[in-house]
TIGU-107045 format. One line per field, with one value per residue (C-alpha): chain; residue number from 1; residue in three letters; y, z, x. Coordinates in pm, whole numbers, always signed. Each point is the difference from the previous one (the first is absolute). Example, Ala and Ser with C-alpha at 12.3 -4.5 7.8 and 13.67 -1.06 7.14 Angstrom:
residues 2
cadena: (A A)
num: (1 2)
residuo: (Ala Ser)
v: (-450 +344)
w: (+780 -66)
u: (+1230 +137)
//
This chain:
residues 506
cadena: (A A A A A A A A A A A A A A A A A A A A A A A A A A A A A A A A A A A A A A A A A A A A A A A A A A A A A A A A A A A A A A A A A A A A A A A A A A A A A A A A A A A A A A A A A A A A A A A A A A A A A A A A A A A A A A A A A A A A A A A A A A A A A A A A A A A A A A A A A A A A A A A A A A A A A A A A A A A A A A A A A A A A A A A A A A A A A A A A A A A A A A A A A A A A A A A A A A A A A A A A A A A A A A A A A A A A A A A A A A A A A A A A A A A A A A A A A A A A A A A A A A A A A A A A A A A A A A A A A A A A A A A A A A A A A A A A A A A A A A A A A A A A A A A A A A A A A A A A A A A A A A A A A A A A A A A A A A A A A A A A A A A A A A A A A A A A A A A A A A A A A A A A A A A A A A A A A A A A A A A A A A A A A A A A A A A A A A A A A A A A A A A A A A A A A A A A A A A A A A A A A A A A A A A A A A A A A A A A A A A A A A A A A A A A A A A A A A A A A A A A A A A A A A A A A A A A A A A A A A A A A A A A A A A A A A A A A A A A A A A A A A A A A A A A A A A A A A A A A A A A A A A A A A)
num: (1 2 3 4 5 6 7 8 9 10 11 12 13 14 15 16 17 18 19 20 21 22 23 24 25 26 27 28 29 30 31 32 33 34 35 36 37 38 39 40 41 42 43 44 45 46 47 48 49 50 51 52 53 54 55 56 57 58 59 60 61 62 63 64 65 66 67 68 69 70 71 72 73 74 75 76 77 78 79 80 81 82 83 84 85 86 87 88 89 90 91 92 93 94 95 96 97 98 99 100 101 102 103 104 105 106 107 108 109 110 111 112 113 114 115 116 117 118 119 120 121 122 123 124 125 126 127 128 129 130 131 132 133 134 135 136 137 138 139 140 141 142 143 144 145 146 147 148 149 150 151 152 153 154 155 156 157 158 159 160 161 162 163 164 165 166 167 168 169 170 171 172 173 174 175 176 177 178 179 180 181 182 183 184 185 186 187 188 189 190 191 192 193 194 195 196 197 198 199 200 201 202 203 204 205 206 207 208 209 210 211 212 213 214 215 216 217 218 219 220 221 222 223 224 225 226 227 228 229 230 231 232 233 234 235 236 237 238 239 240 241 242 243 244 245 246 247 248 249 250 251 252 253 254 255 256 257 258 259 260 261 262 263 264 265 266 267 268 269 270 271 272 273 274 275 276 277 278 279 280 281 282 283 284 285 286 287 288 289 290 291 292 293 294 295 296 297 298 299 300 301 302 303 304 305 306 307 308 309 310 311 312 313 314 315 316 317 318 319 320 321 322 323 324 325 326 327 328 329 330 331 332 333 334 335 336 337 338 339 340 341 342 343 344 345 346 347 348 349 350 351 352 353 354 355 356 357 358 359 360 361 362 363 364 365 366 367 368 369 370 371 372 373 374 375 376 377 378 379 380 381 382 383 384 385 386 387 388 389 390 391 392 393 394 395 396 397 398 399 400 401 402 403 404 405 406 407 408 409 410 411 412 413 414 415 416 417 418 419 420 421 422 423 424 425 426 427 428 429 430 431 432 433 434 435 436 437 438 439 440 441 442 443 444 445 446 447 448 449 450 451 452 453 454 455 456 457 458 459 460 461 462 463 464 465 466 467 468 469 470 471 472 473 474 475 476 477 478 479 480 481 482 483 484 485 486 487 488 489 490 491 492 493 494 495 496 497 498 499 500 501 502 503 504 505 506)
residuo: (Unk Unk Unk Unk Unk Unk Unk Unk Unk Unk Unk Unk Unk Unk Unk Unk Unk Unk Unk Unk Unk Unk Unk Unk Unk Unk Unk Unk Unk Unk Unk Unk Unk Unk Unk Unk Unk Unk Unk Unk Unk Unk Unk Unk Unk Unk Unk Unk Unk Unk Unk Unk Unk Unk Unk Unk Unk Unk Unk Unk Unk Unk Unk Unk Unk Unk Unk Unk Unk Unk Unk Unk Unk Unk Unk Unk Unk Unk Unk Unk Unk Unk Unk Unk Unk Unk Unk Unk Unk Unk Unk Unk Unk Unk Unk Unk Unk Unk Unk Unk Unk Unk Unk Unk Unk Unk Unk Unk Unk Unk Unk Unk Unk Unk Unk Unk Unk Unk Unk Unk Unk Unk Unk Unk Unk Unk Unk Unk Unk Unk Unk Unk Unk Unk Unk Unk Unk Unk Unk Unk Unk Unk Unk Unk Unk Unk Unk Unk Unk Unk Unk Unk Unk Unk Unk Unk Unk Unk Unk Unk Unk Unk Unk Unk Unk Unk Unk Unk Unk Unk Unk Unk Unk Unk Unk Unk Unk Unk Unk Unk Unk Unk Unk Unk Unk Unk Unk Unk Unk Unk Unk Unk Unk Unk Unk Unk Unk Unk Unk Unk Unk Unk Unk Unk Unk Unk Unk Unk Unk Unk Unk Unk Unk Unk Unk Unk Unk Unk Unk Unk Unk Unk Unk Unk Unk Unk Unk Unk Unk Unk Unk Unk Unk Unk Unk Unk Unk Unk Unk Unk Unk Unk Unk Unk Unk Unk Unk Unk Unk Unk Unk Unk Unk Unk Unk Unk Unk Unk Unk Unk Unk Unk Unk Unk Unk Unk Unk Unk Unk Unk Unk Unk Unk Unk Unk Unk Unk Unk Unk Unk Unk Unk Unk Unk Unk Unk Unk Unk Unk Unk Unk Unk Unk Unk Unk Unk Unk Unk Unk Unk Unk Unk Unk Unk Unk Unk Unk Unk Unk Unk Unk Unk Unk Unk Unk Unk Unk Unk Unk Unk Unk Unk Unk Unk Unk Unk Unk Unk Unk Unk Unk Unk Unk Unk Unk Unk Unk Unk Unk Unk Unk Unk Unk Unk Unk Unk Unk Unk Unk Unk Unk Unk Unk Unk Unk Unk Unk Unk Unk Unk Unk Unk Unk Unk Unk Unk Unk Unk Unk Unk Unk Unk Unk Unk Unk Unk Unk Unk Unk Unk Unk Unk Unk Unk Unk Unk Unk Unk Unk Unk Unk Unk Unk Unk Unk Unk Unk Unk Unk Unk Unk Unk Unk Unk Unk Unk Unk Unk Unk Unk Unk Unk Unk Unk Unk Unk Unk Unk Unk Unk Unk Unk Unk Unk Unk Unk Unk Unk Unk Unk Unk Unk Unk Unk Unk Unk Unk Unk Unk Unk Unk Unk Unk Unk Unk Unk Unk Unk Unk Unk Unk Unk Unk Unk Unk Unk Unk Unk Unk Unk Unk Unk Unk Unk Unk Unk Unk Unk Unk Unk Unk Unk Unk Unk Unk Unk Unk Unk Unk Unk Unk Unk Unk Unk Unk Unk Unk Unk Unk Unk Unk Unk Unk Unk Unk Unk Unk Unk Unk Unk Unk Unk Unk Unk Unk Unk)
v: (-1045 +293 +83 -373 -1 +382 -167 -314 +249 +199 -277 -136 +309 +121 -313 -3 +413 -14 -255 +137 +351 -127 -136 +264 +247 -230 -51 +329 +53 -212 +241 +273 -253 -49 +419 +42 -297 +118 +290 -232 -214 +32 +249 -168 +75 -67 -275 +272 +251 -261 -116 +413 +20 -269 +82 +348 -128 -269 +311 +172 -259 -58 +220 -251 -324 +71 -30 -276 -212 +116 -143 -279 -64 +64 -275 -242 +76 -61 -237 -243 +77 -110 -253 -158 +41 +271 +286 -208 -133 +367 +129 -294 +95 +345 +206 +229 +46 +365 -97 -282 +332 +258 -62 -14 +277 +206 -110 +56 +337 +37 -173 +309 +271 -196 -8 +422 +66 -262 +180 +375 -38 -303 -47 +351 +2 -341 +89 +288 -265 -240 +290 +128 -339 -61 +316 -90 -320 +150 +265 -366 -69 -354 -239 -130 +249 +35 +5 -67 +340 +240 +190 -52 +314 -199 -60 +352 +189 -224 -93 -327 -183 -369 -79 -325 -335 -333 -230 -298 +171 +354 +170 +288 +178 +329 +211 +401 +145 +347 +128 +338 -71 +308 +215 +83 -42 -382 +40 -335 -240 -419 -214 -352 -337 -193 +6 -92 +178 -124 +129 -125 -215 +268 +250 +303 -49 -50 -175 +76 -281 +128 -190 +149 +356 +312 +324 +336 +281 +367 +211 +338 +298 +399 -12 -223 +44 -39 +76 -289 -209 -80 -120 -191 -295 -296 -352 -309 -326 -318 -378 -2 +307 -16 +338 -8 +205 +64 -33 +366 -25 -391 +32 +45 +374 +145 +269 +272 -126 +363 -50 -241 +183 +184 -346 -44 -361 +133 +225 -89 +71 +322 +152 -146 +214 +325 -133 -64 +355 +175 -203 +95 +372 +9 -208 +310 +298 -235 +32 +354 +55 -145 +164 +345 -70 -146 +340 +218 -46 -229 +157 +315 +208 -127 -21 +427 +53 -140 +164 +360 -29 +22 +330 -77 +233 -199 -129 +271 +81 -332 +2 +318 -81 -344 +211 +183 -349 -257 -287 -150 +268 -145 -297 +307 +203 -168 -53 -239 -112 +314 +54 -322 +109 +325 -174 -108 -370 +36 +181 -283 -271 +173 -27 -361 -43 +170 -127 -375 +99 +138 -289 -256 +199 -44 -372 -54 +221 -234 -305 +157 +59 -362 -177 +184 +44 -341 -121 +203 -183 -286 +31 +125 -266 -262 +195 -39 -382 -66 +241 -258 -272 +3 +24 -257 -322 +87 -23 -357 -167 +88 -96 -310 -177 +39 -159 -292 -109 -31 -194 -160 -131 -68 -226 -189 -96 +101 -24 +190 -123 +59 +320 +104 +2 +161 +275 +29 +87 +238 +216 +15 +125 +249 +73 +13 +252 +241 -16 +111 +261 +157 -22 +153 +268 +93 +80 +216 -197 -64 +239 -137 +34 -240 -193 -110 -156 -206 -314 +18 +57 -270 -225 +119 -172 -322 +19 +83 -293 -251 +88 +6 -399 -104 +98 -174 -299 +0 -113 +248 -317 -175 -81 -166 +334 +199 -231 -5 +388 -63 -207 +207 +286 -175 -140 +352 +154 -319 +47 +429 -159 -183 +235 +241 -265 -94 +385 +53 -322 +140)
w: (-5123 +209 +104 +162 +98 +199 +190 +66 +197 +193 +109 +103 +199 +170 +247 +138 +1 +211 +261 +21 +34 +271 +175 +0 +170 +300 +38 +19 +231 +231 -28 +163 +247 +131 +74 +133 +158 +388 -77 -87 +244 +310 -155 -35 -360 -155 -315 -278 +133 -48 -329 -111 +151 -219 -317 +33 +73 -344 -173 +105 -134 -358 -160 +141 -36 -415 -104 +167 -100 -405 +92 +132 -203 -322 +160 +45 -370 -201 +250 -58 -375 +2 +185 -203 -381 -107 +10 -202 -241 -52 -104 -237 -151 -48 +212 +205 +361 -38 -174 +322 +260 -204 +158 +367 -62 -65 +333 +141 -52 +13 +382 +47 -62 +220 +291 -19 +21 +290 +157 -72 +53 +196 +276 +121 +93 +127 +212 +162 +86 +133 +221 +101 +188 +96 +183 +131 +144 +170 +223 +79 +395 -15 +199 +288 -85 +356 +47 +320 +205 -322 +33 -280 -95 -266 +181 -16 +385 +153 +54 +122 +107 +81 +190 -172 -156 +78 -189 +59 -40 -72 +382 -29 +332 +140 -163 -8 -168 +0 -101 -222 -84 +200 -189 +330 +6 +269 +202 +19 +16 +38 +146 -15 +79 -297 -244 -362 -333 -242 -286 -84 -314 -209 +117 +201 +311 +201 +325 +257 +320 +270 +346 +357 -97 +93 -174 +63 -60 +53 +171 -136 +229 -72 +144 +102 +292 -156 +288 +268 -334 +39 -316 +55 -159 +25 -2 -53 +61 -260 -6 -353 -243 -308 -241 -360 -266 -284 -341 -155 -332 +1 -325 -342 -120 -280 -51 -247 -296 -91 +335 -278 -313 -51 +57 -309 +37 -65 -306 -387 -227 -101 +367 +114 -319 +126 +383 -120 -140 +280 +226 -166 -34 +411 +31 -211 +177 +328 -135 -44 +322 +188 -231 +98 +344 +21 -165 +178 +279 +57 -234 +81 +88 +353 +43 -106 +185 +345 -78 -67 +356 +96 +120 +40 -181 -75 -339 +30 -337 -192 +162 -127 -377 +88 +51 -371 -197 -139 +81 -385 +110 +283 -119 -184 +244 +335 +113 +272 +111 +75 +222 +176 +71 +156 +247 +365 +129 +199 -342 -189 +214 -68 -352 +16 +224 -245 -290 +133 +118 -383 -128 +205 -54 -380 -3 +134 -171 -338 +174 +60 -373 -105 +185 -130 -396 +51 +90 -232 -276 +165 -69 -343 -78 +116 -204 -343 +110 +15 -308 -194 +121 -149 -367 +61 +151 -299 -205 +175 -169 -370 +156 +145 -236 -199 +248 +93 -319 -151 +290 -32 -319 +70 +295 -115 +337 +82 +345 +290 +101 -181 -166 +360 +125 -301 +12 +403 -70 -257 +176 +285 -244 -82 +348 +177 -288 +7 +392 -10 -248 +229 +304 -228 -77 +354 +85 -274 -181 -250 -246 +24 -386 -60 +298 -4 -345 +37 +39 -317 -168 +163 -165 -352 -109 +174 -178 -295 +56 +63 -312 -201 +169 -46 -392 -101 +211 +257 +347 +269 +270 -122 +355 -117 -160 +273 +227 -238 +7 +416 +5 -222 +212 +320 -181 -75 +364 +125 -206 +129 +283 +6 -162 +254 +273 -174 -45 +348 +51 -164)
u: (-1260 +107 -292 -59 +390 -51 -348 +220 +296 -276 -229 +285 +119 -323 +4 +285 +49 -306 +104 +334 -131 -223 +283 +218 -217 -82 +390 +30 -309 +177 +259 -235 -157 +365 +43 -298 -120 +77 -202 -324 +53 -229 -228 -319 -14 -332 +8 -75 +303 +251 -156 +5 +345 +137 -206 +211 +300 -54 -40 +294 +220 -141 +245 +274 -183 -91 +394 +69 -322 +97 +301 -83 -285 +246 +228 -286 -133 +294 +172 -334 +24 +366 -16 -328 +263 -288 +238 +237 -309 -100 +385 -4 -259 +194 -193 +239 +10 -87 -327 -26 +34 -188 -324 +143 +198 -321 -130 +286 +22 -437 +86 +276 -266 -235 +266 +78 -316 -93 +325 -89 -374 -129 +301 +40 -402 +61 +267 -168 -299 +256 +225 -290 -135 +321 -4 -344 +95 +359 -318 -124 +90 +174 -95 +144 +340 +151 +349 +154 +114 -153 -228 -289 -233 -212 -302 -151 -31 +234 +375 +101 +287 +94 +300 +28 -171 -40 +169 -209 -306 -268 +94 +170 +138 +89 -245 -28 -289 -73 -346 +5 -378 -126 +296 +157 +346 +45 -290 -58 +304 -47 +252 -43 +195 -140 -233 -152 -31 -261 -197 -352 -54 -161 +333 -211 +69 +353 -95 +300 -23 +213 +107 +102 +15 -87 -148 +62 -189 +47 -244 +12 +11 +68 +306 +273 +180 +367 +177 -148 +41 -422 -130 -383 +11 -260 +143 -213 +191 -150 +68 -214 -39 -135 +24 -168 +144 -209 +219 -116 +256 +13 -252 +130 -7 +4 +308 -10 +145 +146 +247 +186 -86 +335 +273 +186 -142 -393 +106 -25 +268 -110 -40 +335 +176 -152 +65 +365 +34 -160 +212 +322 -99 -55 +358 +185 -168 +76 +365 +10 -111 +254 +259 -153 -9 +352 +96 -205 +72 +330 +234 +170 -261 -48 +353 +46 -290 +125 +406 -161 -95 +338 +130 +361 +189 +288 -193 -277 +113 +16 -348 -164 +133 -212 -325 +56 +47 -254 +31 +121 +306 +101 +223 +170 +124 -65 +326 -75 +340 +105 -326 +12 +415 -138 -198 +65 +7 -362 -141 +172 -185 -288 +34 +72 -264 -285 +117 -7 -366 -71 +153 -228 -309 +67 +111 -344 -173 +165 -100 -342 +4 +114 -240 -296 +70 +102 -305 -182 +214 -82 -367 +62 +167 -326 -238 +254 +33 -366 -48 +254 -156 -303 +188 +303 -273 -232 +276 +165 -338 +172 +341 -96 -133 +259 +208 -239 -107 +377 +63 -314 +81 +396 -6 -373 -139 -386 -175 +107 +342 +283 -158 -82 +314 +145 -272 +90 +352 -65 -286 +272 +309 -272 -151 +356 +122 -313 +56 +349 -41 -325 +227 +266 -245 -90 +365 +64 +251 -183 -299 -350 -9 +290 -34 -380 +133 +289 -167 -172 +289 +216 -325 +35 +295 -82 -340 +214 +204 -263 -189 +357 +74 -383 -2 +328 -98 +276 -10 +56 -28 +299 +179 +294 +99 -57 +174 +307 -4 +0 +282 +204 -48 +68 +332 +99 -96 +228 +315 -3 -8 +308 +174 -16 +106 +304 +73 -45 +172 +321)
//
């Protein structure tokens, strides 16, 4: 009987797991379509680059689509059980609801193994494939990308500038093109009144129309006669020019994949452990050295150095027991009051004066400092998050179905509405807390070890919860409860209310 009751749970899971999981990653596709879409655009992208492009990109975000198809598949399951009396026929027969969820909870947890190693093995090669085109298709020259009064350098050999556009149609006006083709500085220079820009179908050639210009050309001597201000120069006055550009880097290359190799985003978990220790080893001897060189040469010594100079033989003295001391000895008997008394007003601006310029030359030295162990942390702290990462998703599969399939079972509705929406607004709880904690992370409020964490542990007791409500048979969806609590709260907020205003009142 548990046997057929175990097949009866995962047939029923398997559909909808799949359609949900299907689902999931084109939503989230469309989330990549929407960063990078202005960087497609106007390409000329062959059919199989965009099909490769989004096959990477699908893969990139199984490790986030998995939980939230066990979830909602776990929903669907037990919500369609519910609402179809089998859960109840199968707890009347005495069967308990841990016997129900021991089968899903093995796939469950079979599903988390398969999503760390999709997320330690498969995405990292994936997302080198997928940067790398990416970086392919930024070398692309986009079409038709002139901006009026910029100059554009994509169109390899030249530099061209349009004054403005038509609004009402293709004509573009007050053109400048400069020709670096013969790798001579501007040689030749074209002016022109008017003109078109268009690229040929197959994207190889750039066909530049021009109207009622004129080009220039200049006619290279051995020597210029700077002083009569004579420079030779040919120019050649047009109604129509046409100039056709050949498109050298408009094809599709193929970068070296190793140019990627080393982002935390390309590395399994193992490599990103020994990238996070190296990383932290170079951020302490980083420390030390800008310890040493604030001592070295900021404190004291510089200071005694430039004083010893001195040959005034009011504090001659104080300054030859200076030369005989260490530096640890100083604070001892360096009796600086008494020195700065024995000086004159122009050596005591002078003072001032260097130690303001000492003072400035360390505060920037510190900021130096911050800015670049910060940034170093910085980057630490990416590697640990995409370390965690790939242990805290596999783990939402276990965690998630132990929140769907409670609820599943509690509020008894199958399909893909209500569960939906239910499974919507938890993913976000979840996805909202991981993103705080990661931003946490990055500004050093919070450890990586703790941090990369906290959402998972926010979803224990809830699971915890949920199982605890599903096994006694108690609602968790009773409104009129909740809506009792409500009012008694807003009661309470009311009445300190009032009680203020008639103290303030008196």
């Amino acid at each position: 009987m548990f046997k057929k009751l175990h097949i009866l749970v995962v047939k029923s899971f398997i559909p909808p797991f799949i359609a949900t999981f299907v689902v999931a990653i084109f939503v989230l596709i469309l989330q990549f379509l929407w960063l990078y879409v202005d960087e497609l655009i106007g390409k000329g992208l062959e059919a199989w680059v965009i099909i490769k492009l989004l096959f990477y990109a699908s893969v990139q975000v199984i490790p986030l689509a998995m939980p939230i198809a066990v979830m909602l598949a776990s929903i669907m399951t037990f919500g369609n059980m519910g609402e179809n009396y089998e859960l109840t026929a199968v707890k009347a027969a005495g069967i308990s609801l841990f016997r129900i969820f021991m089968p899903m909870i093995i796939i469950s947890a079979l599903l988390g193994l398969v999503n760390f190693w999709v997320a330690d093995k498969v995405v990292p090669e994936a997302n080198l494939r997928l940067q790398t085109m990416l970086f392919d298709i930024r070398q692309r020259h986009p079409a038709l990308n002139f901006q009026p009064g910029l100059f554009n350098y994509d169109v390899e050999g030249y530099v061209i500038r349009i004054g403005r556009k038509s609004p009402n149609s293709d004509m573009m006006y007050d053109f400048l093109v400069y020709d670096h083709t013969n790798a001579e500085a501007n040689n030749r220079v074209i002016v022109a009144d008017s003109g078109l820009i268009q690229i040929t179908k197959d994207f190889s050639y750039l066909v530049l129309s021009l109207y009622n210009g004129c080009q220039y050309d200049d006619i290279p001597e051995k020597q210029f006669d700077f002083e009569k201000r004579h420079f030779p120069h040919r120019a050649d006055y047009f109604k129509t020019y046409r100039v056709i550009i050949k498109l050298e880097g408009f094809n599709l290359k193929q970068t070296n994949e190793r140019l990627f190799r080393s982002n935390y985003q390309m590395l399994s978990s193992r490599q990103l452990k020994h990238k996070i220790d190296s990383l932290k080893r170079s951020y302490e001897r980083r420390k030390l050295y800008y310890v040493n060189m604030l001592i070295n040469n900021y404190l004291f010594i510089r200071g005694i150095k430039m004083l010893t100079k001195r040959d005034s033989i009011r504090y001659y003295q104080d300054l030859k027991i200076w030369r005989t001391l260490k530096p640890k000895q100083l604070k001892v008997v360096l009796n600086t009051d008494s020195l700065y008394r024995k000086m004159s007003y122009a050596e005591k601006q002078e003072v001032w004066h260097v130690a303001s310029s000492y003072v400035n030359r360390i505060l920037s030295q510190l900021n130096v400092a911050a800015i670049d162990l910060k940034t170093k942390k910085v980057w630490i702290a990416k590697h640990q998050i995409a370390y965690y990462n790939k242990f805290t998703l596999a783990i939402a599969c276990f965690i998630f179905f132990f929140v769907g399939a409670p609820l599943g079972a509690i509020i008894r509705k199958g399909g893909f509405g209500f569960p939906t929406i239910i499974s919507i607004l938890i993913f976000l709880f979840y996805y909202v807390v991981s993103i705080s904690s990661e931003n946490l992370i990055l500004q050093g409020v919070i450890s990586a070890d703790f941090g990369m964490w906290i959402s998972t542990i926010l979803f224990i007791p809830i699971t915890g919860y949920l199982v605890y409500r599903v096994s006694t048979d108690r609602v968790v969806t009773n409104l009129d409860y909740y809506m009792e609590k409500l009012k008694q709260i807003l009661n309470n907020i009311a009445k300190f209310v009032r009680r203020k205003k008639f103290k303030h009142q008196r």
